[in-house]
N, C-alpha and C positions, 0 to 999 in steps of 0.2 A: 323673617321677612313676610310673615304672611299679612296681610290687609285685605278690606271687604275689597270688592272691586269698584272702581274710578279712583282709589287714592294714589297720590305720588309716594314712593316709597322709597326708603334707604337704602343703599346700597353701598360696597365698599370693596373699590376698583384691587385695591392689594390683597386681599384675599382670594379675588380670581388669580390675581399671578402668583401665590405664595400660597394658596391655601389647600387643601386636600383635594381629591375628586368632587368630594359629597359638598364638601363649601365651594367648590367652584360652578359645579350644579346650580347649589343653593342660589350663586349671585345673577349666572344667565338668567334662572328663572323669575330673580325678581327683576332685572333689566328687563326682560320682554316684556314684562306683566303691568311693570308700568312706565312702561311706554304705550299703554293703550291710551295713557291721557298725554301724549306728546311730550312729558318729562320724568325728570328722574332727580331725585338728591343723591351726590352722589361723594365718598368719601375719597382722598385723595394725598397727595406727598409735596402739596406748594407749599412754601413757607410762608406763613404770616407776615413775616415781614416784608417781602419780596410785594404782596399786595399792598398794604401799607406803604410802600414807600412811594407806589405807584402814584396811589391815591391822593399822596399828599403834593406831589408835583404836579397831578392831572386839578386841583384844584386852586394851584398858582395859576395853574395857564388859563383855566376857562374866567379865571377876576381880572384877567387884565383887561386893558381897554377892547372895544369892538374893534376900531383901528388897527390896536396891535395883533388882536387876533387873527384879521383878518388880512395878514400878509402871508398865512399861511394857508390861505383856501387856491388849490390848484386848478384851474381851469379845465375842463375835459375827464375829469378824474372820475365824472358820475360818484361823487362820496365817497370813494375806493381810497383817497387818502387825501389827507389832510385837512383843513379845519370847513367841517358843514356848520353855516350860523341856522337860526331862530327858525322858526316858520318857512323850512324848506322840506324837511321830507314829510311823505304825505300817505296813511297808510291806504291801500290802493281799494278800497270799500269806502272811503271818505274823499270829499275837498276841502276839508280843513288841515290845515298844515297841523301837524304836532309841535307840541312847544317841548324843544328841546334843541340843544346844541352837540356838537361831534366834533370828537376828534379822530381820525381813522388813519390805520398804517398796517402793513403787511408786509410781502418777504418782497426781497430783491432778486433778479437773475442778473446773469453778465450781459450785455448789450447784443452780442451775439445771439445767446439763448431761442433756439425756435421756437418757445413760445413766446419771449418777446417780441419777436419778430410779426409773428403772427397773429398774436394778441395787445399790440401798443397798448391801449387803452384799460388792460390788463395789467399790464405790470409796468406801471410809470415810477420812475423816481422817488423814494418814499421822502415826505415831508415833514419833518417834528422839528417843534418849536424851541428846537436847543438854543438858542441864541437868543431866548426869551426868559427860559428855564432852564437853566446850565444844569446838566444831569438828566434831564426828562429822557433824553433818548437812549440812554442806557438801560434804563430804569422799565422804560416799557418795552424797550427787545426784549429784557428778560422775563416778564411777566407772557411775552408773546412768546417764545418758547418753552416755554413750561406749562401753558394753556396748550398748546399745539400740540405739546408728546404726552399732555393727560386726555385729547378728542380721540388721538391715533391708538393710545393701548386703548380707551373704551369703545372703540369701534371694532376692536377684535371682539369684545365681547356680544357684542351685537350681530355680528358674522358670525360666531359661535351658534346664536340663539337664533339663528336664522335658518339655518344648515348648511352656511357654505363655510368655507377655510377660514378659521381665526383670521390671518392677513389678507382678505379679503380687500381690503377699501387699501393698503398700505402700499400700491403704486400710482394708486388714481391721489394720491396727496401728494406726491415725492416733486416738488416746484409747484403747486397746486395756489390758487390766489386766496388763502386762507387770511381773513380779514379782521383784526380787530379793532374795535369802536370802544371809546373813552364817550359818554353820552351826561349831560348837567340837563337836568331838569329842573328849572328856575319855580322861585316859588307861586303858585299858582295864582295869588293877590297879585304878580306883577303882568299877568297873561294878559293881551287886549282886547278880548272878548270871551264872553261864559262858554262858547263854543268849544273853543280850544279843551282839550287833556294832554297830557306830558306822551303820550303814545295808543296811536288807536288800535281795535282788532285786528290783527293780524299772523300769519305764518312766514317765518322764515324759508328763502331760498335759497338754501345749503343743503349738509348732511347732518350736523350736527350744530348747535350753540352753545359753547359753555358761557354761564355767570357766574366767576369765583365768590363774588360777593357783590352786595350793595350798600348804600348808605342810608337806604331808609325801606320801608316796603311802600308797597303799590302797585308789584307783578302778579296779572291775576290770569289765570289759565281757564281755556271753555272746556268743562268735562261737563259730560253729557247734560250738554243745551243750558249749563248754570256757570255763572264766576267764582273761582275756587282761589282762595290767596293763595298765591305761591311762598310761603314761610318754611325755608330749608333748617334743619338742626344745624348750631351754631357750628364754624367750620367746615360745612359741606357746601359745595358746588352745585348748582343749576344745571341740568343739560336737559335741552328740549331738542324734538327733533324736525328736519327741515322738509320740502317738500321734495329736494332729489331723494331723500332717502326714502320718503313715501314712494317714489315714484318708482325706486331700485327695488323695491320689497313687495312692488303690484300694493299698497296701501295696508299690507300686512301691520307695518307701523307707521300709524297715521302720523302727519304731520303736528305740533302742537301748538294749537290757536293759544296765543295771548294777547294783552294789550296794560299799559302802563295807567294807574289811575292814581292821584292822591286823595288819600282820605278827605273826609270833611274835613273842615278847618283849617287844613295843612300849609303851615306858613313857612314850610323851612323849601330848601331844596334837596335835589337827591342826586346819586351819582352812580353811575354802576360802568364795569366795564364788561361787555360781550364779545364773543369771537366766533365769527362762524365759519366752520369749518368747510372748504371748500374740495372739489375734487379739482384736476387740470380742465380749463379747458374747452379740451378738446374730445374729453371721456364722451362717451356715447351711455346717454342713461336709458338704458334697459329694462325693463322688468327681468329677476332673476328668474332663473330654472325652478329652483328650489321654493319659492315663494309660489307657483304655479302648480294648480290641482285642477281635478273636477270642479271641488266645491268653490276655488277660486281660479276662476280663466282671465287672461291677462286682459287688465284693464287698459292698459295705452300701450303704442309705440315705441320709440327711440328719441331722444332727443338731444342735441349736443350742448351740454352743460352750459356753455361758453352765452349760447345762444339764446337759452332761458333764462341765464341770468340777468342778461339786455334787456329781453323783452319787463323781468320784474322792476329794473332799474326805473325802464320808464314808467312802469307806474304807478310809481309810488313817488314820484315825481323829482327825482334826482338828474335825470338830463338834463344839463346846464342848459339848451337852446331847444329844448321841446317841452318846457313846464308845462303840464297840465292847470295848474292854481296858480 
């Protein structure tokens, strides 16, 4: 696992749960190591087919009509579920919209549930276009728990390599609004102006992102001050990190800047699906103990998960009644 320093590097999640002392060593160290560039490739146990099959119903649903698609856009959802059209989210360094389409869905609680309760606008009704795509919504619960239990064991290892308890993050997730996004990146000839790109700079406000795979490249990472493609070996996962977990770490592990770009010429479209890993909430993010020295004194506050992720919501322009653009 060794690499110069700034590269993303391999990694391979079942060896820390299965592997000896010295190969479990071996994989914190390279988890830590590169997560100084905000990701990681990382090896894992989804089935191929399980993403494929995803793939191939999330790309029935984004050809249907606009019309049709759009009986699936939820009012009030802030993007949290169901279908975001064209030129709506906006990364929050820019006022150009990103050219890009969504579809987004996440976990259910019971009506009851006090975070429902407390967080409506959090955990709304989930929306998929079953009745457009007969199967779609089976098809991506499953892909959505199996991305969910490969964030939760690699965030032990990350709490491993940090020096708190393996299960460190594994009650701040337990009903947590952990979100995944089906995103089409239409081909860049049909954009309405040269302004637009399919995704601009930006970090995530999460803990974690996994990208099992993509349909094309164009994901490019800021490692120190230059754009570096993100090109995983074939079968490995994407995981970059967000800025709660910068914030959980005192910036021990930085967040990782990227943004979506198609090559020159690039006439086709792309598809990829992300999921970012959320805590509850109502988690109070902290800087840890452990993250906390001399040579590093804690850089911020507290702040309530729930509350930061409002404030990112708006600006990147997803309040449906306070658009920025």
């Amino acid at each position: 696992m060794s690499a110069p320093s700034g590269d993303i590097l391999a990694v391979d999640l079942l060896r820390y749960e299965r592997g000896t002392a010295k190969e479990r060593e071996a994989v914190v160290d390279g988890v830590i190591r590169s997560l100084e560039t905000g990701f990681v490739y990382c090896a894992h146990d989804i089935p191929a087919e399980i993403i494929d099959r995803a793939y191939e119903l999330l790309a029935a649903f984004f050809h249907l009509s606009r019309e049709e698609k759009e009986r699936y856009v939820v009012e009030g959802s802030m993007g949290q579920t169901g279908y975001t059209g064209l030129l709506v989210e906006t990364a929050a360094v820019n006022d150009t919209p990103d050219w890009k389409e969504m579809l987004n869905w996440g976990p259910e609680v019971p009506e009851g549930h006090p975070l429902r309760r407390r967080f409506p606008h959090r955990y709304m009704d989930r929306m998929l276009p079953e009745a457009s795509v007969p199967g779609i919504e089976a098809a991506l619960l499953t892909l959505y728990e199996r991305l969910f239990d490969l964030q939760r064991r690699f965030l032990r290892i990350v709490a491993d390599g940090i020096g708190a308890d393996p299960g460190f993050f594994d009650g701040m997730l337990t009903d947590g609004p952990t979100l995944a996004r089906a995103i089409r990146y239409p081909p860049m000839t049909e954009a309405p102006d040269e302004d637009h790109i399919w995704a601009g700079e930006h970090g995530d406000i999460n803990l974690i992102t996994a990208l099992p795979r993509a349909t094309r490249r164009g994901l490019q990472v800021l490692v120190d001050g230059a754009w570096v493609d993100a090109i995983p070996p074939d079968g490995l996962a994407i995981i970059n990190t967000g800025l709660m977990l910068e914030r959980l770490t005192n910036g021990r592990i930085p967040t990782g800047i990227h943004r979506v770009i198609a090559a020159a010429g690039e006439t086709e479209e792309r598809y990829s699906v992300v999921q970012f890993c959320h805590p509850t909430p109502w988690t109070l993010l902290t800087p840890l103990a452990c993250c906390i020295d001399a040579e590093h004194p804690q850089r911020e506050g507290a702040i309530q998960a729930g509350d930061w992720l409002d404030q990112v919501l708006y600006d990147i322009n997803l309040v449906e009644d306070a658009r920025r653009v």
